[in-house]
LOVEX-421868 format. One record per residue (C-alpha): x, y, z. Coordinates in steps of 0.25 Angstrom, whole numbers, plus 2048, in hexadecimal, padded with zeros to 3 digits. Layout:
% residues N
XYZ ...
This chain:
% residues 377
800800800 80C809804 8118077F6 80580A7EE 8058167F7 81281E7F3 80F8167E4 8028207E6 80982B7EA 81482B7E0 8088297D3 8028367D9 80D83E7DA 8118397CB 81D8337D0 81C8287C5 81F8297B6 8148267AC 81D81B7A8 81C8147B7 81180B7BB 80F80E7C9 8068007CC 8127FA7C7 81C8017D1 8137FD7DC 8117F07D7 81F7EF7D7 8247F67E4 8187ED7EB 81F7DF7E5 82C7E47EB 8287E67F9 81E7DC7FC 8217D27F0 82D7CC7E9 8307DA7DF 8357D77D2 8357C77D4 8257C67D5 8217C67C7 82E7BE7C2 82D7B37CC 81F7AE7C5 8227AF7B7 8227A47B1 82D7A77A6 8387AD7AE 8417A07B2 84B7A97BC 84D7B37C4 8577BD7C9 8567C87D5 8647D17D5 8697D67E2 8667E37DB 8587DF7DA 8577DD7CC 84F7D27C9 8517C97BB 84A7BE7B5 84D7B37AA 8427AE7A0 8487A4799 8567A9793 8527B7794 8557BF7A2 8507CD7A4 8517D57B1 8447DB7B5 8427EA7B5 83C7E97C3 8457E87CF 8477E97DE 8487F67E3 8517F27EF 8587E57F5 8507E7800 8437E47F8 8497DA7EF 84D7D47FD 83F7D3802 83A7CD7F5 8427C07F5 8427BF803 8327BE7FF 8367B47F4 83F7AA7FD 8347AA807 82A7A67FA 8337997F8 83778D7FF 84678B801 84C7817F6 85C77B7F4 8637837E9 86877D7DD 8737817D8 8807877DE 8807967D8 8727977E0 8767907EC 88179A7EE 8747A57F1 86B79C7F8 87679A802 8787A9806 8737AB813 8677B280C 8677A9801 8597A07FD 8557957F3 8467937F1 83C78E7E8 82F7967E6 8217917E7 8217927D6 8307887D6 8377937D4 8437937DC 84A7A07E2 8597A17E7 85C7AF7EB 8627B67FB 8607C2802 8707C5802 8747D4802 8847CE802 87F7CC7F2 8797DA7EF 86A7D87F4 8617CD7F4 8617C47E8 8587B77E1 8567AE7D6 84B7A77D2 84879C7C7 83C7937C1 83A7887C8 84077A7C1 8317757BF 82E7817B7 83977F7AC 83777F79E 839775792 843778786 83977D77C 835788787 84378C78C 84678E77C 83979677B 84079D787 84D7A1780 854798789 85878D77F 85778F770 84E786768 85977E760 86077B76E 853778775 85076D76B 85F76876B 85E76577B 85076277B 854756771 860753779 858750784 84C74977E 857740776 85D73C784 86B745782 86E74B78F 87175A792 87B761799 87677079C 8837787A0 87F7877A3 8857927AD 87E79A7B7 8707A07B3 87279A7A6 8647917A9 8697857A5 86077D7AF 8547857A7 85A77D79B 85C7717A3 84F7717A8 84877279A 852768793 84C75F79F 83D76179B 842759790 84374D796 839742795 82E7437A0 8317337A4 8417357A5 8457337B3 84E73E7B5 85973F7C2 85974E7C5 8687527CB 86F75D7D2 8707677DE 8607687E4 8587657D5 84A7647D6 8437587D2 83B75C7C6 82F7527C4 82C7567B6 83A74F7B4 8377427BA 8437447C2 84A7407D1 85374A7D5 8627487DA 8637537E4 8727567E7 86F7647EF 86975A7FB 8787527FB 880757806 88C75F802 8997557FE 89174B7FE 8967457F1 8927347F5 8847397F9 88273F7EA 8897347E3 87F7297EC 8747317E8 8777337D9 8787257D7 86B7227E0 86372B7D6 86A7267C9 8647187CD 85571F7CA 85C71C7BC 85772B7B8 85572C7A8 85C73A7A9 8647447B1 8607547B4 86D7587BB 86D7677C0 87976D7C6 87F7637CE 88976F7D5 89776D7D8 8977657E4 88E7597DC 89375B7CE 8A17547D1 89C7487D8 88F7457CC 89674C7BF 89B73D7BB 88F7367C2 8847407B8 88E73C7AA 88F72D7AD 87D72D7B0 87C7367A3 88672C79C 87B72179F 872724795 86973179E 867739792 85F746790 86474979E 8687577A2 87375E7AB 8767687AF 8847707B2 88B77E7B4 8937847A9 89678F7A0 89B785795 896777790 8A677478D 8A877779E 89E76F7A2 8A276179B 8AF7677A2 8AA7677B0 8A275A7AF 8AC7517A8 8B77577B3 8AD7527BC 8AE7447B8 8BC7427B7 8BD7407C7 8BB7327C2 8BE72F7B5 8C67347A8 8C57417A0 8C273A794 8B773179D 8B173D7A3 8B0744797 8AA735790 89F73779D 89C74579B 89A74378B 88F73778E 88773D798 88374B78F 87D74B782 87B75B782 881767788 87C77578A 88178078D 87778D793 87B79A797 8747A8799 86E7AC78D 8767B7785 8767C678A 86A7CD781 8657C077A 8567C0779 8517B277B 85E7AB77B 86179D780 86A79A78B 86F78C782 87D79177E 881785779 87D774776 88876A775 88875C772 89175377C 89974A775 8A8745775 8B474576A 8BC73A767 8C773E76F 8BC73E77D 8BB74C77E 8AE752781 8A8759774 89B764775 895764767 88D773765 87E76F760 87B77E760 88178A75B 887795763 87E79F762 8857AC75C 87A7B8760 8747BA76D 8667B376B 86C7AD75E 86679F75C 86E79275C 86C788751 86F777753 87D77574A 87F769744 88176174F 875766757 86C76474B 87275674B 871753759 85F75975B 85D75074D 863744756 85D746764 84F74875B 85173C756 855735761 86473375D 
């Protein structure tokens, strides 16, 4: 009432342009200090898939490869302070999922929650950052398939169909990606693809069991610390469920060393259309990391042999381009093979694109490789 008040008091005395809609400031200013501010009309919309409160209080959103920052923001940290503080007390408190959001939700101040919509929220109240700070993302359940993420401008249509094919002709994928480069997005599509009756084993740090996928889920954030028997025991425990195919998250870099070899050699028997997961800016560094991971035990050449049998497919996604309209974060699509001499060898089915937003197109090997996952080869 106080607001509306001075917003009366300001529109007699013509305090406010023609060009300002004072229902609007009031609307605004009212969100702000009873609601959650800039957040509340983002949060329930359906197309926005993350988003991102500043310390300075600006607040950005992502609908599919596109991010824009909003033109509304806090006014103050105070209030932005108030409003996730209204937030975290809208969720229930759930494990983090990965190692760059652990590192907030461990600050003294720092939350992890899932919403009542299955959003989940990571954020903290710290001032040692700049001001209070949040990210929110669409729930898992919510994700989309590949035709609609290339709708999107996430994926473009030719390397949609290229991983689609992959996965329906049983070829496995490894989806390597960096920070914010929404690679699980990807992952999460490319795993829409899979046959309603395959019995999938879900792994990695705190994954959620994701019905729609017919799968168990092999929960390695519940494993104490060092405790590198306790994770090999129950691998083994839920590989004798005899799962169809594998959805392997980030498995952190406590758990990667001990199951890198363990993940190739159940890939190796015959798990295709399976999907991993990995962080990297490369494809050629992540082979690297994961075939150094399983030489603790074998040769060079072997690892490599391993690696090569385990993964049909690579992709590489990144950020979209700076001022691309609509383009896809798919940088690149290899095929995983090996030379003669055993070296590992990632055969390019797209072209590099050569114009921010400019369209890839399958080069010969590609064309060969759709033509022989849509006949079945």
């Amino acid at each position: 009432k106080s607001i509306r008040n001075i917003a009366s008091q300001l529109i007699d005395a013509g305090a406010f342009p023609e060009s300002i809609d004072p229902e609007a400031i009031v609307r605004n200013a009212l969100e702000e200090a009873i609601g959650l501010g800039p957040l509340s009309n983002v949060l329930h919309d359906p197309d926005v898939d993350q988003i991102w409160l500043s310390p300075s209080g600006s607040v950005m959103v992502a609908r599919g490869a596109k991010r824009t920052v909003l033109s509304e923001r806090f006014t103050t940290a105070a209030t932005a302070e108030l409003a996730i503080r209204r937030l975290q007390r809208s969720g229930d408190s759930v494990p983090v999922t990965n190692a760059s959001d652990r590192a907030a939700a461990e600050l003294d101040s720092g939350f992890s929650i899932r919403l009542s919509n299955g959003a989940r929220a990571v954020g903290a109240l710290s001032h040692d950052l700049g001001g209070p700070f949040v990210r929110v993302w669409a729930s898992q359940r919510e994700k989309q398939n590949i035709e609609q993420i290339a709708k999107r401008g996430m994926v473009s249509a030719i390397a949609g169909d290229l991983l689609k094919a992959a996965i329906v002709a049983q070829k496995s994928v490894l989806v390597v990606g960096g920070p914010s480069s929404a690679k699980e997005n990807l992952a999460q599509a490319l795993a829409h693809a899979f046959p309603g009756s395959a019995w999938t084993l879900s792994v990695g740090v705190h994954v959620p069991v994701e019905p729609e996928l017919n799968a168990v889920a092999l929960d390695l954030g519940s494993v104490p610390s060092g405790a590198r028997e306790r994770v090999i025991a129950r691998w083994h425990t839920a590989m004798r469920s005899r799962p169809e195919r594998l959805y392997v998250e980030d498995l952190g870099d406590e758990w990667a060393p001990v199951l890198a070899a363990l993940l190739a050699q159940a890939l190796s028997a015959g798990r295709g259309g399976s999907v991993v997961l990995m962080d990297g800016l490369t494809l050629e560094g992540a082979f690297s990391r994961w075939t150094g991971l399983c030489e603790v035990d074998r040769t060079p050449s072997a690892a490599r042999t391993l690696v090569a049998s385990a993964v049909s497919v690579a992709v590489l996604v990144g950020p979209p381009s700076p001022g691309a309209r609509g383009s896809s974060v798919v940088s690149r699509v290899v095929e995983v093979s090996q030379t003669s001499s055993g070296e590992l060898e990632l055969v390019d089915l797209l072209t590099p694109r050569t114009t921010h937003g400019g369209a890839s197109e399958p080069t010969s090997r590609g064309k060969q490789f759709l033509a022989s996952c849509t006949k079945g080869g």
